[in-house]
N, C-alpha and C positions, 0 to 999 in steps of 0.2 A: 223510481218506476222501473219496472223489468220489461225488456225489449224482446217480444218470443218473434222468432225466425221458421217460418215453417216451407220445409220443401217437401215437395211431393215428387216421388221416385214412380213412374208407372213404365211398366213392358208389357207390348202387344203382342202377342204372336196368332196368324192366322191361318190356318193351311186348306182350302178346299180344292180337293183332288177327288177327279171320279172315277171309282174303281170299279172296270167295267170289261166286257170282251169289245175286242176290235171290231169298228162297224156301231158301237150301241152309245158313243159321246160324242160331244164336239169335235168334229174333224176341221182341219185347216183344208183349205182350197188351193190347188193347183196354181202355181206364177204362170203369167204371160208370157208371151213369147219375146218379147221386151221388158228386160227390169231395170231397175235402178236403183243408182247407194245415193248416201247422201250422209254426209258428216259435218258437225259446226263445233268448234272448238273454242269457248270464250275463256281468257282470263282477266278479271278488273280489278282494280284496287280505287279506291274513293275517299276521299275526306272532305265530304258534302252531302251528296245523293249520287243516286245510282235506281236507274232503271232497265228492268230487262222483261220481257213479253214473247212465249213462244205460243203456238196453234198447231199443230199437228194433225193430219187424218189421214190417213190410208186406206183405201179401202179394194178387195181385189176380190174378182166372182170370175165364175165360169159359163157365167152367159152377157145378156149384155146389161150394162147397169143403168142404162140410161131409159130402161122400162120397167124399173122396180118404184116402187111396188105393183104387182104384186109378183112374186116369182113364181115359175115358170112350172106347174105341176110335176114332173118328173126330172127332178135331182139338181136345181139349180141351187148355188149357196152362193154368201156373200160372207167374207169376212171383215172386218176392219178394227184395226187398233190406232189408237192416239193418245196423245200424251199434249199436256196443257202445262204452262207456269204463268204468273204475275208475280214478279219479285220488285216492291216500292220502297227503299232507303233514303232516310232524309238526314240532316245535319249530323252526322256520325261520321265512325269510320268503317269503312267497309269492303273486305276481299271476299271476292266474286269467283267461282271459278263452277263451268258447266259444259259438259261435252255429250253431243248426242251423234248415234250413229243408227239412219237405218238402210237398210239391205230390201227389196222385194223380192229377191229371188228365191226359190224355193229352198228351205233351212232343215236341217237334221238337227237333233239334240246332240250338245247343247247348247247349237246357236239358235240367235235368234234374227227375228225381223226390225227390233228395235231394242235397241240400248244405252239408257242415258245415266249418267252419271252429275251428282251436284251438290257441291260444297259451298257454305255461307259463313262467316262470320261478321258479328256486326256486336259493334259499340256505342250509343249514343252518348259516352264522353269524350269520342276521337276528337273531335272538335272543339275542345273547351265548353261546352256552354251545355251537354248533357238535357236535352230538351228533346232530339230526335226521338225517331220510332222506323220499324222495319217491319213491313205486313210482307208475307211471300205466302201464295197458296201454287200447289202443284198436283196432279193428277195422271194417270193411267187407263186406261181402258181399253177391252175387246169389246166384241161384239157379234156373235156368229149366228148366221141363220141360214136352214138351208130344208131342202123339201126333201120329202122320200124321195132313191133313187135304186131301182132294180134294172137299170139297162145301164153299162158303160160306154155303151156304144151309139148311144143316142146325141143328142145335142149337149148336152153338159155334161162329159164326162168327168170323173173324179180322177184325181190321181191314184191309180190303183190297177193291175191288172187279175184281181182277184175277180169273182162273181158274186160276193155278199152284198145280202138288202143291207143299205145305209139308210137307215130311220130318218123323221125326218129331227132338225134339231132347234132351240134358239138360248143362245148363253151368252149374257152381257151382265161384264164385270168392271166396274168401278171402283180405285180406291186412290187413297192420297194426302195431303196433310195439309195444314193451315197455320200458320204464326203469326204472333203481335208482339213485338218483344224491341224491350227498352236493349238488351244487349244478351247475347247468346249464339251459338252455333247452328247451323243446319248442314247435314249429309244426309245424301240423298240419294240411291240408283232404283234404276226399275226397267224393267226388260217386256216383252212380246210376243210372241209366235204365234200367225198364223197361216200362213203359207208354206206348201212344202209340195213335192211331188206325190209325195204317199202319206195316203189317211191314218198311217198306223206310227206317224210322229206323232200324231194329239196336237192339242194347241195349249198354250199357256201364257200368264201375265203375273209378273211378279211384282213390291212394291217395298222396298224397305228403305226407312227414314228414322234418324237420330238428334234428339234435340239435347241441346248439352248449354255447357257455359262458353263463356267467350274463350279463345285460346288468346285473346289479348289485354284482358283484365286477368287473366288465371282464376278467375270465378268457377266455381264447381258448379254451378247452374246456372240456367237463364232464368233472366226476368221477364216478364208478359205471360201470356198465355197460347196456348199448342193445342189444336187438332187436330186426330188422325182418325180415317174409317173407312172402311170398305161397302160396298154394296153390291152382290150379288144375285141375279136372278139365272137360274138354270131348269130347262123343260125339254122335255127329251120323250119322242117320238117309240112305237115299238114295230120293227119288221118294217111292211110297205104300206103299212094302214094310215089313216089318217087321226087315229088313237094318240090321246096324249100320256104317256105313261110313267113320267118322272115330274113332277113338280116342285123345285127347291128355290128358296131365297134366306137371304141371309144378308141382315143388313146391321154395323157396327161401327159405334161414334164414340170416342171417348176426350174427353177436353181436359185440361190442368191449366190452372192458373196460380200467377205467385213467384216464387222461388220454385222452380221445376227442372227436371228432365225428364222423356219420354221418350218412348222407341216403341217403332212399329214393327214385324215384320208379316206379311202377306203373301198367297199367293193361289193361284187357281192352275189346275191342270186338267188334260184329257188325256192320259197316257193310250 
């Protein structure tokens, strides 16, 4: 009897960028007069199990947020980005390593508000007995909304000392990956911006993840199954009307199972 081996090779690439004059996308919102960083550096090694669970949310406006909804007719925004993991490893072997860094202070390209980095490798024969499994799913997202504003000098001002109508806006961007894998690798970074003093940085969220083989079997692919996708909604305001004049979504799954590798890369901007 003949033994067929079948691997499935897939690359994602996603790019939504709005190309647009200054004042007509998703602008970032002005920091506080207090910010804060925040950094967590893990590295594990395992030969057993291994659990790791992050939640993330940040969220920063220029009025106050504790009366939203609904915002404030002339020129209030909110933005917020976060980032999610569930990484669950059982009877295997398992190096763990994940570093996240965020900043809320107001950023210039090409920094950003948050940036995380994260590497997996995982074997369910580390242990002799090859019975384990490793599920990790991980996530990104913005979120920005904000009303027309033609006065800067009102209650929410923008960061900006220009006089342009700032339309009003609402862009929320999701994307991120999924695995179930008897043994295989995962790397992982993804970044944020939405905060800065001036509206003519844009904002943006990036997302890029590679699924590969174990680097400790030297297997050229993983075993189980991988999914990666994005999901997008973008609606964009014109001048100081209450017109809606952009309407975009964009939403992408794609899954592999078997012998696999897969790579994603994504990302959204408002320059």
């Amino acid at each position: 009897m003949k033994t067929r081996t079948f691997i499935i090779l897939l690359a994602v690439t996603v790019f939504v960028i709005a190309l647009a004059g200054t004042g007509s996308a998703a602008n970032p919102v002005p920091p506080s007069n207090e910010t804060a960083s925040l950094y967590v550096e893990i590295s594990a090694t395992s030969i057993g199990s291994l659990t790791s669970h992050t939640d993330l949310t940040a969220a920063q406006g220029n009025g106050d947020l504790k009366d939203n909804p609904p915002l404030e007719p002339n020129g209030e925004g909110v933005a917020t980005f976060g980032y999610y993991e569930d990484t669950y490893a059982t009877s295997g072997s398992i190096e763990y390593t994940k570093n996240i860094y965020v900043d809320t202070s107001g950023q210039t390209q090409p920094s950003n508000n948050l940036e995380t980095e994260r590497s997996i490798d995982y074997s369910n024969d580390g242990d002799g007995d090859g019975i384990g499994r490793m599920y990790s799913t991980e996530a990104v997202m913005i979120d920005i909304a904000a009303t027309a504003s033609t006065d800067q000098s009102g209650c929410c001002p923008w960061g900006t000392t220009s006089e342009d109508v700032l339309p009003a806006t609402n862009v929320r961007v999701i994307t991120g990956s999924e695995v179930d894998l008897k043994e295989g690798s995962v790397d992982s970074e993804s970044s944020a911006r939405t905060i800065s003093e001036n509206v003519d940085e844009g904002v943006q969220v990036s997302y890029n993840v590679d699924v590969d083989g174990s680097g400790q079997t030297g297997n050229d692919a993983a075993e189980g199954t991988a999914t990666v996708y994005v999901d997008a909604v973008i609606q964009e305001g014109s001048g100081a009307e209450i017109n809606q004049t952009t309407d975009m979504s964009y939403e992408e799954s794609v899954t592999v199972d078997g012998l696999i590798e897969i790579s994603m890369r994504t990302g959204y901007s408002s320059p």
